[in-house]
Backbone as a printed PyTorch tensor [residue, N CA C, xyz], in Angstrom:
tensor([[[ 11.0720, -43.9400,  89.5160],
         [ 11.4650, -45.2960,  89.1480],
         [ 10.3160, -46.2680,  89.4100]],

        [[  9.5330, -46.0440,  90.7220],
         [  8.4140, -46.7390,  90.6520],
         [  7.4430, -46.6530,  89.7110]],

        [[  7.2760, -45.6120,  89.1880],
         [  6.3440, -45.5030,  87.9870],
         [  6.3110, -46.2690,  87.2610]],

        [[  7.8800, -45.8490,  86.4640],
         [  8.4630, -46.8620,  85.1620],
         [  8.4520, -48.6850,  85.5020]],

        [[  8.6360, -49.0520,  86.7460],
         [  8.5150, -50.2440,  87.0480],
         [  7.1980, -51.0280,  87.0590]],

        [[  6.4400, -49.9600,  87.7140],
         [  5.1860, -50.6420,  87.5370],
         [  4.1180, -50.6260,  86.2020]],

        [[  4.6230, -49.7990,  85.5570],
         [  4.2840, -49.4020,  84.0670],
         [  4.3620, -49.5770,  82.8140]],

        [[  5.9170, -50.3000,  82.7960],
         [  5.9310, -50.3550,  81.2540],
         [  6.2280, -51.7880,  81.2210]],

        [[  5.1290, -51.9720,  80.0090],
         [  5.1450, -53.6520,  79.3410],
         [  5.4320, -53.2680,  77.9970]],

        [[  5.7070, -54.3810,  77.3530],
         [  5.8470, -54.6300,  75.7370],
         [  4.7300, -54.3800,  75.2790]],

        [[  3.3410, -54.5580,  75.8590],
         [  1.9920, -54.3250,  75.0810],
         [  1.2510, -53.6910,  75.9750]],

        [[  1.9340, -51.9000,  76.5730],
         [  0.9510, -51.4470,  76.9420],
         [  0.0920, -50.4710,  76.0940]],

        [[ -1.0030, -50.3790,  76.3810],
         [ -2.3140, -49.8420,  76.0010],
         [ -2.9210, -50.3660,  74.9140]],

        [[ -1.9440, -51.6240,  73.9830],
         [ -2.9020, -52.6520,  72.7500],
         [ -1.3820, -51.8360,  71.9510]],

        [[ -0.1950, -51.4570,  72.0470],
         [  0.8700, -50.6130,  71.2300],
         [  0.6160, -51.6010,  69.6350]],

        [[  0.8990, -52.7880,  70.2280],
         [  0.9500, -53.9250,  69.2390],
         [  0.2590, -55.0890,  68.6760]],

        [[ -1.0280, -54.0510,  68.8070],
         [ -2.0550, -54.6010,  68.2340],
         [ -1.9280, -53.9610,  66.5160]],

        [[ -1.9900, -55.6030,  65.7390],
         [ -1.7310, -55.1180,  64.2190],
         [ -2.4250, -54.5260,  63.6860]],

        [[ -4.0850, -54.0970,  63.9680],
         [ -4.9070, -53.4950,  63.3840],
         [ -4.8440, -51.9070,  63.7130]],

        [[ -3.7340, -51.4190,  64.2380],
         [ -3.4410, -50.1890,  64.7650],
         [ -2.6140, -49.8230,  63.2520]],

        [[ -2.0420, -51.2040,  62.7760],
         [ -1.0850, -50.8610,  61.5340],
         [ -1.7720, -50.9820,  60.4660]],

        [[ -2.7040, -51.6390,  59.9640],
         [ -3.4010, -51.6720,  59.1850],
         [ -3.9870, -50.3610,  58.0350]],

        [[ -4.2740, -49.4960,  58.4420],
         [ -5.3880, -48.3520,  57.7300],
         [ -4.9360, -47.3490,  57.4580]],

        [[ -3.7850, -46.5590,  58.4110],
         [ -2.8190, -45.3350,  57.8560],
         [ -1.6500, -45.3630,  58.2410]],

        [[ -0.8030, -44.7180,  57.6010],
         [  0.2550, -45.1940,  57.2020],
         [  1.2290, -44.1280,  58.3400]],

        [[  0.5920, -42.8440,  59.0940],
         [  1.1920, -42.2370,  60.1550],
         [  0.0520, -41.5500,  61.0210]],

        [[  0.3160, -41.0410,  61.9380],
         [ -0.2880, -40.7950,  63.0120],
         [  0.0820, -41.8530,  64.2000]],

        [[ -0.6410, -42.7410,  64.6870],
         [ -0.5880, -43.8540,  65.4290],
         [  0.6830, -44.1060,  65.7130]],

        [[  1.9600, -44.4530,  64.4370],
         [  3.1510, -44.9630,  64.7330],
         [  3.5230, -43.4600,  65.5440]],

        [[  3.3550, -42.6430,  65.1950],
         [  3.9290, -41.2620,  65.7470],
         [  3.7740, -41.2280,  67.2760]],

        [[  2.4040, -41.3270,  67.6950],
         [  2.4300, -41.6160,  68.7500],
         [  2.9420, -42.4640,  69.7070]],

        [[  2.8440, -43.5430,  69.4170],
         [  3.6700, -44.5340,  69.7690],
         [  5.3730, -44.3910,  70.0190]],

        [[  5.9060, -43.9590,  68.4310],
         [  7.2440, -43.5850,  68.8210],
         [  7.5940, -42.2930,  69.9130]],

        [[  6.6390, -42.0360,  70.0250],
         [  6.9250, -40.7800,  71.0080],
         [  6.7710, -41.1930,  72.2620]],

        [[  5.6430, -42.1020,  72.6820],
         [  6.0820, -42.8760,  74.0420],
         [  7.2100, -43.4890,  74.5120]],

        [[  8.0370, -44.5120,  72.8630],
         [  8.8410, -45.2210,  73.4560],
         [ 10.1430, -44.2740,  73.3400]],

        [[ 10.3030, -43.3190,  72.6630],
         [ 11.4000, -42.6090,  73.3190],
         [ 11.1490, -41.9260,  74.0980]],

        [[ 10.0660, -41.0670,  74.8060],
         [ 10.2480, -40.8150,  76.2630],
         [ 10.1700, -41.8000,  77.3350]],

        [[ 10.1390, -43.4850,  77.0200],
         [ 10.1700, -44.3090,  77.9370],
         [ 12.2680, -44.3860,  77.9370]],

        [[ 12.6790, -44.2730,  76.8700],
         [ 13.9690, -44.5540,  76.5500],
         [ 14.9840, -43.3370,  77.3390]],

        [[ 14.4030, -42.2460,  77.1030],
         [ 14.7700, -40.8320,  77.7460],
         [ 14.6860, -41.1910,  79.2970]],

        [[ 13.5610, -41.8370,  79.9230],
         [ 13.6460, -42.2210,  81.2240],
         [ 14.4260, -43.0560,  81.5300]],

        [[ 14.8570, -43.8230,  80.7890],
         [ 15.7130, -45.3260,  80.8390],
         [ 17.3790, -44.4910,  81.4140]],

        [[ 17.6330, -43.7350,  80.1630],
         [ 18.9000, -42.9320,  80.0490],
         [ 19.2150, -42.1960,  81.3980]],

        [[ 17.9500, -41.6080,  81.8910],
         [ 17.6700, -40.4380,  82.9150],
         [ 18.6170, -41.4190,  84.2790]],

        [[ 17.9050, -42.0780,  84.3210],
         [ 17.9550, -43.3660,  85.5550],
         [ 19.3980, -43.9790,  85.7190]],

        [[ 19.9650, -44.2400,  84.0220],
         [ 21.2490, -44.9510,  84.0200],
         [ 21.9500, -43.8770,  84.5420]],

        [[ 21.9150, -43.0890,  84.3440],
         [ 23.1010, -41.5910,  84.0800],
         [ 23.3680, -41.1650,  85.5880]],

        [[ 22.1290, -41.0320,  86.1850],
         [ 21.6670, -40.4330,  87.2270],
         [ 22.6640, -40.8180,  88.8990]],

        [[ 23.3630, -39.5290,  89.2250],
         [ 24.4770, -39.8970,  90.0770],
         [ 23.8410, -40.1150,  91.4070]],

        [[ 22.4430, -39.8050,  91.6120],
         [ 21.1400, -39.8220,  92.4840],
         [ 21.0010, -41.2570,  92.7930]],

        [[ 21.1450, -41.9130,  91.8340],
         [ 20.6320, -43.3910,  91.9000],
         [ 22.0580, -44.4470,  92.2970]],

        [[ 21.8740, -44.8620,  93.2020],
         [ 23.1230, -46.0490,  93.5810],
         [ 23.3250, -47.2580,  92.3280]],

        [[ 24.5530, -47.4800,  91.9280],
         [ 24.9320, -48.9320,  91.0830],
         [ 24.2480, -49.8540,  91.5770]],

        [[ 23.4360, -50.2440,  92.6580],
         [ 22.5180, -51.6800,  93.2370],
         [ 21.7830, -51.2870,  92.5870]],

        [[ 21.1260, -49.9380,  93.1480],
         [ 19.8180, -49.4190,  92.7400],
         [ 18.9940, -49.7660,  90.9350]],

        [[ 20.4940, -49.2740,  90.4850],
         [ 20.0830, -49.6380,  88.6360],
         [ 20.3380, -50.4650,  88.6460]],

        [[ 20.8390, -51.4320,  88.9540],
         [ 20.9190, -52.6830,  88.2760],
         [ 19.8060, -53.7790,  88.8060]],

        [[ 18.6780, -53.2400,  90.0190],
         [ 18.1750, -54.1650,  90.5310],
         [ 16.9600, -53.4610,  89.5990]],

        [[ 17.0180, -52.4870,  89.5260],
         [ 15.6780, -51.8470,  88.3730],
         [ 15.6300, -52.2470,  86.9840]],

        [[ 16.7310, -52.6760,  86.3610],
         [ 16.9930, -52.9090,  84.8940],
         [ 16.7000, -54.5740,  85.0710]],

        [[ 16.9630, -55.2730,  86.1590],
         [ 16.5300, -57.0150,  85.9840],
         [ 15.4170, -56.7260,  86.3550]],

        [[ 14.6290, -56.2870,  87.1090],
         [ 13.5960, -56.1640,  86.9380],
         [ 12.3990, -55.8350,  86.1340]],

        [[ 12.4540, -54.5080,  85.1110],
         [ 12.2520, -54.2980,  84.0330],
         [ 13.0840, -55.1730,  82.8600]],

        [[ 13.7260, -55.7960,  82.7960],
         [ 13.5010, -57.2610,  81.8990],
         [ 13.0810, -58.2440,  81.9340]],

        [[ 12.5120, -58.5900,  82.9880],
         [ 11.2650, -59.7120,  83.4530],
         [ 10.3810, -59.1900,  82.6930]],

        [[  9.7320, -57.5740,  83.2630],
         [  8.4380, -56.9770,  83.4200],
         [  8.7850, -56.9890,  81.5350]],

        [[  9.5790, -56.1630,  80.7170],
         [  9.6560, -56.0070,  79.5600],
         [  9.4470, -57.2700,  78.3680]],

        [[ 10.2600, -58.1200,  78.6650],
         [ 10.6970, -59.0180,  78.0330],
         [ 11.4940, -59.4090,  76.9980]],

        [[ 12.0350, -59.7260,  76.4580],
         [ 13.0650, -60.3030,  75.4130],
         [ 12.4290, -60.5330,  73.8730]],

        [[ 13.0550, -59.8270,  73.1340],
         [ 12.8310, -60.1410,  71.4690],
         [ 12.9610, -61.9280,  71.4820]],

        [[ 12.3050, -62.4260,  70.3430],
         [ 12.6710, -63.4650,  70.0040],
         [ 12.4680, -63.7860,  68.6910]],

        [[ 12.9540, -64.6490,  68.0270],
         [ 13.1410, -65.2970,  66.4920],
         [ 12.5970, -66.5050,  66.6990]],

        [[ 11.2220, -66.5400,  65.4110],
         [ 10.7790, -67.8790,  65.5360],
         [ 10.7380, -68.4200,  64.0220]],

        [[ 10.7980, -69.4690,  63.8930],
         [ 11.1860, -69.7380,  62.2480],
         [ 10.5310, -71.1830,  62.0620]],

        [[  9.5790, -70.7590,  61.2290],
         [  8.5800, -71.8560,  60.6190],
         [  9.3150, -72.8840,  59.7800]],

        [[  8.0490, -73.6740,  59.5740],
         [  9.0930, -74.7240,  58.7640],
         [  8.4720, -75.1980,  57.2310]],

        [[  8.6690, -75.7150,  56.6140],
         [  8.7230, -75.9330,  54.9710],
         [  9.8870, -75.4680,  54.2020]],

        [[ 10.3330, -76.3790,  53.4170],
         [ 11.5090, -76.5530,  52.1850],
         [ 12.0900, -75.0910,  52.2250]],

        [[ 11.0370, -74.4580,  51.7000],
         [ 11.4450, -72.9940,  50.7410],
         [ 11.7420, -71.9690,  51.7600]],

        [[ 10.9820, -72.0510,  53.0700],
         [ 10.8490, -70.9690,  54.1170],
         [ 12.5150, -71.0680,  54.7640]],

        [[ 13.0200, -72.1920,  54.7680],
         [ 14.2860, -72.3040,  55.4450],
         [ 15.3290, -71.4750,  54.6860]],

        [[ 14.8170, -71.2370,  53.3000],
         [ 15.8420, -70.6880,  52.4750],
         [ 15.4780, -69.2310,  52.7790]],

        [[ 14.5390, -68.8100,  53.1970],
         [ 14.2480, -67.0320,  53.9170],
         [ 14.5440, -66.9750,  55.4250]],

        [[ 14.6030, -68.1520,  55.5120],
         [ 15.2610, -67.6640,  56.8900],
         [ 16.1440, -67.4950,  57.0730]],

        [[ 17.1810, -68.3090,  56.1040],
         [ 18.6760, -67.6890,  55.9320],
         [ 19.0260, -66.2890,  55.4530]],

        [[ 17.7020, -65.6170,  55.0380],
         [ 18.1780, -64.3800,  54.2780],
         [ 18.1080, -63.2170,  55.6940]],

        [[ 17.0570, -63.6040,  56.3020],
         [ 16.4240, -62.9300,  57.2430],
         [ 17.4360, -63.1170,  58.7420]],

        [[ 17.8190, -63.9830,  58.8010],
         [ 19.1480, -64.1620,  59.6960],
         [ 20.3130, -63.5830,  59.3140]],

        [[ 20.6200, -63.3540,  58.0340],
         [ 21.7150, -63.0380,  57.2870],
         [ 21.6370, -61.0890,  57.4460]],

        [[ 20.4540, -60.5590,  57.4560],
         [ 19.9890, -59.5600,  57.6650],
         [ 19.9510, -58.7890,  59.3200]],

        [[ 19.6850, -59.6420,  59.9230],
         [ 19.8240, -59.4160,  61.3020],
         [ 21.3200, -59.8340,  62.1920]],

        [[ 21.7140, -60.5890,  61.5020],
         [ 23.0750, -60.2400,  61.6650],
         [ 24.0610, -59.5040,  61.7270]],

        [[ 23.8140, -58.9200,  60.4100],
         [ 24.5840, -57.7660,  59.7830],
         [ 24.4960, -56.4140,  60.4360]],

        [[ 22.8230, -56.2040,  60.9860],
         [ 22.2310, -55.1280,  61.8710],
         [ 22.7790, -55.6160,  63.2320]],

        [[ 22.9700, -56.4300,  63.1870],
         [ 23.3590, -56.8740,  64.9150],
         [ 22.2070, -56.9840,  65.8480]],

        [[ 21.1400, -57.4180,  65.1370],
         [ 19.5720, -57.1690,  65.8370],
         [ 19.0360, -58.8850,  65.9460]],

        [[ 19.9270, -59.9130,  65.9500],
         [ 19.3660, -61.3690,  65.9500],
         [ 19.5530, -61.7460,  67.4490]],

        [[ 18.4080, -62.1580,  68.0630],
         [ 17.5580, -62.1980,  69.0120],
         [ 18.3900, -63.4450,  69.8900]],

        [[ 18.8910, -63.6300,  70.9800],
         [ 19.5560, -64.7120,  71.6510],
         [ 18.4290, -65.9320,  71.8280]],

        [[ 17.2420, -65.1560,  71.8020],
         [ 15.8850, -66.7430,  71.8680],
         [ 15.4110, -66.7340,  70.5730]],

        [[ 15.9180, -67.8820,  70.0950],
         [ 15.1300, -68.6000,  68.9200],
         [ 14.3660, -69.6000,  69.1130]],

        [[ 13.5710, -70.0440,  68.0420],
         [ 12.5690, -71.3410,  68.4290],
         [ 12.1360, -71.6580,  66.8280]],

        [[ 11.8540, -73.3740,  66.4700],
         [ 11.7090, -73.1440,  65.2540],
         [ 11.2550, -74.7390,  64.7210]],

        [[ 10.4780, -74.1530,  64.0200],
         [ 10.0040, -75.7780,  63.5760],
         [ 10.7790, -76.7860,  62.0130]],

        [[ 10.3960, -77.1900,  61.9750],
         [ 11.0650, -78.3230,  60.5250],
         [ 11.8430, -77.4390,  60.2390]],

        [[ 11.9900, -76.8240,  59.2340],
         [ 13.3970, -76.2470,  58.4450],
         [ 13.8570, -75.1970,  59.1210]],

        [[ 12.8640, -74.2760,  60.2900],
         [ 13.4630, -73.6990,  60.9050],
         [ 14.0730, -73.9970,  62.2020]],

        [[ 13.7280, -75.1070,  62.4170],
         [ 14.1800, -75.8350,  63.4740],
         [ 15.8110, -75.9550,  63.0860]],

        [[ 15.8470, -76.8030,  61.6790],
         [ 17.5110, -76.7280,  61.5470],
         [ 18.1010, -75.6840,  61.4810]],

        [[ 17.6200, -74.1320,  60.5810],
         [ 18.1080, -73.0900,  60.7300],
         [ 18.9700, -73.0500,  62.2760]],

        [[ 17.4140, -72.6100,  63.3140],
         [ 18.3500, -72.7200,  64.5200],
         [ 19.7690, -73.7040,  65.1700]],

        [[ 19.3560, -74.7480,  64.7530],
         [ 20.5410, -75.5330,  65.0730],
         [ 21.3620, -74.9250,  64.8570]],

        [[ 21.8140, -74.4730,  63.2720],
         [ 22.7330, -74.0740,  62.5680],
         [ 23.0790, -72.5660,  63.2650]],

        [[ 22.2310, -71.7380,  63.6810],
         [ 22.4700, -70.6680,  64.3410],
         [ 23.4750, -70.4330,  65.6480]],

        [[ 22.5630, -71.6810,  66.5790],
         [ 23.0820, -72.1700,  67.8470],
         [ 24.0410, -72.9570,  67.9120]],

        [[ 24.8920, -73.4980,  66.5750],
         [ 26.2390, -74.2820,  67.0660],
         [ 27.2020, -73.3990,  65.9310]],

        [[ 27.2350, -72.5780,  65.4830],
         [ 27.9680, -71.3510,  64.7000],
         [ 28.2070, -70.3970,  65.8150]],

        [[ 29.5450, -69.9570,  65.4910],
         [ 30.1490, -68.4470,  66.3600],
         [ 29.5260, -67.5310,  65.0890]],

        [[ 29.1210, -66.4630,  65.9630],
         [ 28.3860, -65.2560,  64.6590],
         [ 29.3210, -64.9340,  64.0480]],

        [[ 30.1910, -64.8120,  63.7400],
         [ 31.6910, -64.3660,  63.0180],
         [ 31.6840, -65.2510,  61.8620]],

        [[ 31.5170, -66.9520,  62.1070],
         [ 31.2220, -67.7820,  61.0560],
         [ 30.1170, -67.4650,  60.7310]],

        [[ 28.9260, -67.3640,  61.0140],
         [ 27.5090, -67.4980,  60.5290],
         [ 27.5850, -66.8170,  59.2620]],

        [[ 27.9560, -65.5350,  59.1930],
         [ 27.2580, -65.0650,  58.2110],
         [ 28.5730, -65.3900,  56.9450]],

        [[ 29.6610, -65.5870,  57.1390],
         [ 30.4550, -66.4870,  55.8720],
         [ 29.2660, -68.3240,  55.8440]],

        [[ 29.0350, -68.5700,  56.6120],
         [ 28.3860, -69.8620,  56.2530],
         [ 27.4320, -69.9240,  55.5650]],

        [[ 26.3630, -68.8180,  55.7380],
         [ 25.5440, -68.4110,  55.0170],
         [ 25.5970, -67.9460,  53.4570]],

        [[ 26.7470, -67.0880,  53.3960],
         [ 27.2470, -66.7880,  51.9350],
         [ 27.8090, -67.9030,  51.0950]],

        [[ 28.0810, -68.6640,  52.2060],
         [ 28.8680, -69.9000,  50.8850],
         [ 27.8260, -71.2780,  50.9890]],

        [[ 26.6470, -70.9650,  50.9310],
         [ 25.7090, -71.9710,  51.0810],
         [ 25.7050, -72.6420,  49.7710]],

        [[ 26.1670, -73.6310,  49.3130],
         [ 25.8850, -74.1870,  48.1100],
         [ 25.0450, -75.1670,  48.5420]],

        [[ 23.4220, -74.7830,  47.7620],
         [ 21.8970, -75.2140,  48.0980],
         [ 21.8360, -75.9480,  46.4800]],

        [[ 21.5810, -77.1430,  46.4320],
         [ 20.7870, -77.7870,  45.5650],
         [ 19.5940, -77.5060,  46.0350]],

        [[ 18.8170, -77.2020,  44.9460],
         [ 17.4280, -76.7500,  44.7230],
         [ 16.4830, -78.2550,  43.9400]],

        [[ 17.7220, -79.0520,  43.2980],
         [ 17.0640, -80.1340,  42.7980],
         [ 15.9940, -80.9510,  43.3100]],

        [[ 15.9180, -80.8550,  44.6860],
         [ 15.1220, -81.6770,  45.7370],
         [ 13.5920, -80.7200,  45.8540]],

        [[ 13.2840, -79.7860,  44.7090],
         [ 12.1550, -79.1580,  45.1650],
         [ 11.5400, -79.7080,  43.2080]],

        [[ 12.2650, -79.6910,  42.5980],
         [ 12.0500, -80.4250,  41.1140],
         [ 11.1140, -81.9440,  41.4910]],

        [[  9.9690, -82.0050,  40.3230],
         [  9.2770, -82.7240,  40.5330],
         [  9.8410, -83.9700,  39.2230]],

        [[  9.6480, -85.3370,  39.5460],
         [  9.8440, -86.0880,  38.6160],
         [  8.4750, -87.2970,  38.4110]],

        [[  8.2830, -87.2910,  37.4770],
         [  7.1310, -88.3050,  37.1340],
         [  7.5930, -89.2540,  37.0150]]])
């Protein structure tokens, strides 16, 4: 357990460095996925484990979410981008993969609003019944 504690970050060894993604299309991810499910296999090992006291895991798992850290959703802003962020929220919803920290500028700034004062149960009917005038992106001389 000390290992895993003192060991695993979100960006160890450069994992998520984009130029790792860049040039081929497998190898690299392979590797990678093979770390993070034997980091996940250890995760399981630890939860399961009748060896380990209920304090014990639970003071190891807040701890490794400091050390790990938290997904987050950040959402830019301009006219048109707010309208992908609804798609892209609408998407992560559905997966059940939308991130409790959001952050977001001009149009994604309201997105979030709209995120953060919706029960997810509404969100994604609110989203479907978006009636968007587009007229406001029409140019008039």
């Amino acid at each position: 357990m000390d290992l895993l504690r003192s060991n695993v970050t979100r960006n160890i060894g450069g994992i998520l460095n984009p130029k790792l993604y860049l040039h081929a299309l497998s190898g690299t991810k392979d590797v990678i996925a093979s770390y993070q499910n034997t980091v996940l296999e250890a995760f399981e090992e630890i939860l399961t484990s009748p060896n380990i006291s209920k304090n014990e895991k639970i003071e190891f798992f807040g701890e490794l979410k400091h050390a790990y850290g938290r997904s987050a959703l950040l959402l830019s802003g301009g006219g048109m981008c707010g309208l992908a962020h609804l798609g892209v929220v609408k998407t992560l919803l559905k997966y059940k993969r939308l991130p409790k920290i959001l952050s977001g500028a001009s149009a994604g700034a309201l997105c979030c609003c709209i995120i953060g004062t919706t029960k997810e149960e509404d969100l994604i009917k609110k989203i479907e019944q978006c009636d968007i005038n587009f007229g406001i992106f029409e140019q008039s001389y």
